[in-house]
C-alpha atoms as a printed R data frame, in Angstrom:
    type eleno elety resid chain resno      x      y       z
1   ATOM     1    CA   UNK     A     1 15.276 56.135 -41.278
2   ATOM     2    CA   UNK     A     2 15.143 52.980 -39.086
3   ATOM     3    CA   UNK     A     3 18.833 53.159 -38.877
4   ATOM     4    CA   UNK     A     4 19.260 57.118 -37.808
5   ATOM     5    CA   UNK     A     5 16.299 56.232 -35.314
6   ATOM     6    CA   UNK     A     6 18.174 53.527 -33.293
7   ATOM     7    CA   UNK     A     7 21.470 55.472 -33.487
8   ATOM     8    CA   UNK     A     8 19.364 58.153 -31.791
9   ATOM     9    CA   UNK     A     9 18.468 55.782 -29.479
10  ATOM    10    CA   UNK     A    10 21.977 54.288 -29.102
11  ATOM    11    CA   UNK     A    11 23.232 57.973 -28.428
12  ATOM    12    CA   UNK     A    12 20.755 59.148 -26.079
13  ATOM    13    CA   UNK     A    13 21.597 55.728 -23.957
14  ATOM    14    CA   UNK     A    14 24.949 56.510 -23.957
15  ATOM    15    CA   UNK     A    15 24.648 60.423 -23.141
16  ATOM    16    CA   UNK     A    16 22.140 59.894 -19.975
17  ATOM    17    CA   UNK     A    17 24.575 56.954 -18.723
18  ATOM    18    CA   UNK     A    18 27.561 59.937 -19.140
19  ATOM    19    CA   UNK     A    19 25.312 62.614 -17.659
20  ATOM    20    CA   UNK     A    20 23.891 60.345 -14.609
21  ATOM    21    CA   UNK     A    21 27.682 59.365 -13.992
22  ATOM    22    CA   UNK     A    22 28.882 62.939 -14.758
23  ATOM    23    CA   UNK     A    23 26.148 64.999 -12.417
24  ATOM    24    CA   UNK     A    24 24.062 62.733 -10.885
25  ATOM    25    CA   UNK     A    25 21.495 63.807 -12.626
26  ATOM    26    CA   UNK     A    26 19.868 63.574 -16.191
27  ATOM    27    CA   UNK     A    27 18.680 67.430 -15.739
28  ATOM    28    CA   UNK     A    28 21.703 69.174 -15.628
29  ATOM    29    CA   UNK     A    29 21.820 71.731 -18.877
30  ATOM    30    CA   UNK     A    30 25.112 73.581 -18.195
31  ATOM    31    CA   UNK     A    31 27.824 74.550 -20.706
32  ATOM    32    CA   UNK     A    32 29.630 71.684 -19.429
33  ATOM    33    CA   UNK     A    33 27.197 69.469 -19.886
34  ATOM    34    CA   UNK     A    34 26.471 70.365 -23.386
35  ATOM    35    CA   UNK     A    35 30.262 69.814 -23.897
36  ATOM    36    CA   UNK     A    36 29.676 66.607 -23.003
37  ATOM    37    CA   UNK     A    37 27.044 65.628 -24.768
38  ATOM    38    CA   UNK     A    38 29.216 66.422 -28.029
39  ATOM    39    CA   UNK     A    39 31.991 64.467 -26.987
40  ATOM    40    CA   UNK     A    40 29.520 61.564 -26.226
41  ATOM    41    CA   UNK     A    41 27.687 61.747 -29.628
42  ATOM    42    CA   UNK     A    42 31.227 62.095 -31.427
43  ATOM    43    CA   UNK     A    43 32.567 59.485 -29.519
44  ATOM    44    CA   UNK     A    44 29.772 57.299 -30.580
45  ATOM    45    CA   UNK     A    45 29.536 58.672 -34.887
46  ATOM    46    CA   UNK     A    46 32.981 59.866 -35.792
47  ATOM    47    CA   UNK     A    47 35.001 56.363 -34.734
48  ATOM    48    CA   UNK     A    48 31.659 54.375 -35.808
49  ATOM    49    CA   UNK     A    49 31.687 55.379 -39.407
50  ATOM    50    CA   UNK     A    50 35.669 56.194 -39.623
51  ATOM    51    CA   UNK     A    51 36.536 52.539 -39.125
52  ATOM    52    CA   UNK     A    52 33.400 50.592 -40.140
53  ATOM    53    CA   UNK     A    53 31.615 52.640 -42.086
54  ATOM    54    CA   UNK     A    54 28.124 51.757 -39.519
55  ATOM    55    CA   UNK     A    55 27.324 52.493 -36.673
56  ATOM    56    CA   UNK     A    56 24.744 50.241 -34.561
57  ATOM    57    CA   UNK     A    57 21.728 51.580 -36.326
58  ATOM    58    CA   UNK     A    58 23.226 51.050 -40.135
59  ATOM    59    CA   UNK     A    59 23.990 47.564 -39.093
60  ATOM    60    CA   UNK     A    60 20.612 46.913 -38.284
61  ATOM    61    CA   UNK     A    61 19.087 49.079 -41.043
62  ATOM    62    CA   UNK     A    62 21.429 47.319 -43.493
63  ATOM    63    CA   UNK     A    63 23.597 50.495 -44.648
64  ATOM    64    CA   UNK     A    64 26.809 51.918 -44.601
65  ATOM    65    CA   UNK     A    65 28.145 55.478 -45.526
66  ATOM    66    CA   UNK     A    66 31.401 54.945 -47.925
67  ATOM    67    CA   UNK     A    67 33.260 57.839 -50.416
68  ATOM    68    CA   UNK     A    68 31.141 59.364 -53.083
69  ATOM    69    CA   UNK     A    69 33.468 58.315 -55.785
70  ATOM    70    CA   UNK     A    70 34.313 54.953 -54.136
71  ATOM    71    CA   UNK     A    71 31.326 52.722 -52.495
72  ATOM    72    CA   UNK     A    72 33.478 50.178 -51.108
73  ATOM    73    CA   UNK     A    73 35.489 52.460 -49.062
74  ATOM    74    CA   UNK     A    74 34.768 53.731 -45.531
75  ATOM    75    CA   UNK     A    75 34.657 57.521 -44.793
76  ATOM    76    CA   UNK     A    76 38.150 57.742 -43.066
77  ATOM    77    CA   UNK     A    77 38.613 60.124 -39.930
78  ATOM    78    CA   UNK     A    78 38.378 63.512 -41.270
79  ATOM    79    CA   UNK     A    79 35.489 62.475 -43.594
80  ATOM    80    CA   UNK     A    80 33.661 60.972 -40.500
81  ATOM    81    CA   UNK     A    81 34.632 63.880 -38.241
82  ATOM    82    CA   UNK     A    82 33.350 66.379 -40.681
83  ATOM    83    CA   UNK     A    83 29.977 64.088 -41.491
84  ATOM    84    CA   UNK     A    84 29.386 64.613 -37.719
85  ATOM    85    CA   UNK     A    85 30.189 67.899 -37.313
86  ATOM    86    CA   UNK     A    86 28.334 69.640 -39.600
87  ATOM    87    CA   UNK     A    87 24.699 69.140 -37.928
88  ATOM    88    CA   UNK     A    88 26.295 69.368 -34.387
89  ATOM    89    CA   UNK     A    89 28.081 73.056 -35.533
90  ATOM    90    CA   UNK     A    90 25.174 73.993 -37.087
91  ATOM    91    CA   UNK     A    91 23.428 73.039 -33.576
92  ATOM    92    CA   UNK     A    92 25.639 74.927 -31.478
93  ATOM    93    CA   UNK     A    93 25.273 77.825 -33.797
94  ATOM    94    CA   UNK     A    94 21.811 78.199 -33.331
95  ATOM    95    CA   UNK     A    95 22.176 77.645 -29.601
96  ATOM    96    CA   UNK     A    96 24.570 80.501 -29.176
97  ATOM    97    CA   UNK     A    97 22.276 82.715 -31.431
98  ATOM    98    CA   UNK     A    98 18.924 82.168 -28.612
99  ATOM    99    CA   UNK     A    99 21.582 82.657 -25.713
100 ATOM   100    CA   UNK     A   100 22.775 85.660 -27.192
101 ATOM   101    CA   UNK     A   101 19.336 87.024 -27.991
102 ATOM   102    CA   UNK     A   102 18.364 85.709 -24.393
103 ATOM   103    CA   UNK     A   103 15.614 83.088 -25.888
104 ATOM   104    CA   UNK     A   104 14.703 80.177 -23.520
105 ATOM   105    CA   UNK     A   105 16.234 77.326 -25.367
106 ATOM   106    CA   UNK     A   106 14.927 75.247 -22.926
107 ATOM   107    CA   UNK     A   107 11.489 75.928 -23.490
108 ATOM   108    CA   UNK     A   108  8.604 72.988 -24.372
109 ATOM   109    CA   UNK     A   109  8.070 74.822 -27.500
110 ATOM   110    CA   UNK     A   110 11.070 76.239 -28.815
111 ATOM   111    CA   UNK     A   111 13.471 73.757 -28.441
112 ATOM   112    CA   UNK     A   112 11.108 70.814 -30.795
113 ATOM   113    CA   UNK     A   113 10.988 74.007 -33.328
114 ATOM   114    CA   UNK     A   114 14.752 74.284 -33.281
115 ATOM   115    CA   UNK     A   115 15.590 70.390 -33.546
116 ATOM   116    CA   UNK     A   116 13.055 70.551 -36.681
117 ATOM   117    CA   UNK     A   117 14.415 73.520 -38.399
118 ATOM   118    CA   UNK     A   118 17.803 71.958 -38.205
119 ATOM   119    CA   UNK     A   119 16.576 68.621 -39.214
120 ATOM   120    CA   UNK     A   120 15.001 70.332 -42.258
121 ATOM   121    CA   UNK     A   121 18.373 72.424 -43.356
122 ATOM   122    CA   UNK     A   122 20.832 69.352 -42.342
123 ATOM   123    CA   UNK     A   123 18.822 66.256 -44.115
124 ATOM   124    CA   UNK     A   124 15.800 68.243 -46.014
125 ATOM   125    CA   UNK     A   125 18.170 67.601 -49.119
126 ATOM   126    CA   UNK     A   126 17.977 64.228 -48.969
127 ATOM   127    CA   UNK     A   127 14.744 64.460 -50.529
128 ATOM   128    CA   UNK     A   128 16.345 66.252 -53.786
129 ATOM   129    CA   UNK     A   129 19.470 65.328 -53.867
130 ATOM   130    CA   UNK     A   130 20.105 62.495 -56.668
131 ATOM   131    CA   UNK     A   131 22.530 60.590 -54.407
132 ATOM   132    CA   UNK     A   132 20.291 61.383 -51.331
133 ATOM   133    CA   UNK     A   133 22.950 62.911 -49.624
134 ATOM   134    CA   UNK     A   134 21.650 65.735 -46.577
135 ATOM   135    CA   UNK     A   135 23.980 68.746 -46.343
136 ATOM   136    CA   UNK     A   136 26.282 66.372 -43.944
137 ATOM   137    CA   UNK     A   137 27.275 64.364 -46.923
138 ATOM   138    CA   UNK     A   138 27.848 66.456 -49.265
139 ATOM   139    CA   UNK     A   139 30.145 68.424 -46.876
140 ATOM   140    CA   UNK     A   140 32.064 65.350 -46.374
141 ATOM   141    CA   UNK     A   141 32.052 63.660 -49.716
142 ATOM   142    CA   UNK     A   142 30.271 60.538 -48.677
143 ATOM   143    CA   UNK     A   143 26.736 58.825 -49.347
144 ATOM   144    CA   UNK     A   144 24.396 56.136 -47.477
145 ATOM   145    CA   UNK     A   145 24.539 52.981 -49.423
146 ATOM   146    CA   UNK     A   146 22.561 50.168 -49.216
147 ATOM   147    CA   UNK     A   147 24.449 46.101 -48.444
């Protein structure tokens, strides 16, 4: 938890530097702008946890993701590309479903509902999975251990 917290940290550093460099402002909510954003976070997960198995916030948590059936071996790039993409998909998804039913995704309510709904379907598992993998492991055939 202390890990995902400081990558979240990490990434929303890194984003706001791209968007203030990008626009010229933090505010901007555009297409492009969301496009952004997803190269920013994969630019910051996929390489991350392809090469070293950590990103920032693992290293100071003390964990690493590695292959189901191998714990001593780091993810790879289509393991780490997939272990990224499935909660950012699923995100877009559910964006494109309020723009197409003309919802305010943008709204002080809705948006905190939609973060914890796909929170809950993404790493709810976690909680009953015996490996304590969240959807985004399974997916990619890895796991969170422990160093």
């Amino acid at each position: 938890m202390v890990g995902a917290y400081i990558d979240g940290l990490v990434g929303a550093a890194i984003g706001f530097g791209v968007l203030r460099a990008t626009f010229g402002s933090l505010t901007h909510r555009g297409l492009v702008a969301r496009g952004l954003g997803l190269l920013v976070t994969a630019g910051y997960w996929v390489p991350s946890a392809a090469v070293w198995g950590r990103t920032v916030g693992k290293l100071v948590a003390g964990t690493r993701v590695a292959l189901v059936d191998d714990a001593a071996a780091v993810p790879g790039w289509r393991r780490a590309t997939v272990r990224w993409a499935v909660p950012s998909v699923l995100g877009l998804v559910a964006l494109a479903v309020f723009s197409a039913l003309s919802l305010p995704t943008g709204g002080p309510l809705l948006t905190p509902a939609l973060a914890a709904a796909l929170y809950v379907v993404v790493y709810g598992p976690i909680l009953t999975n015996p490996l304590r993998q969240g959807l985004h492991d399974r997916a990619a055939g890895t796991v969170v251990v422990r160093d």
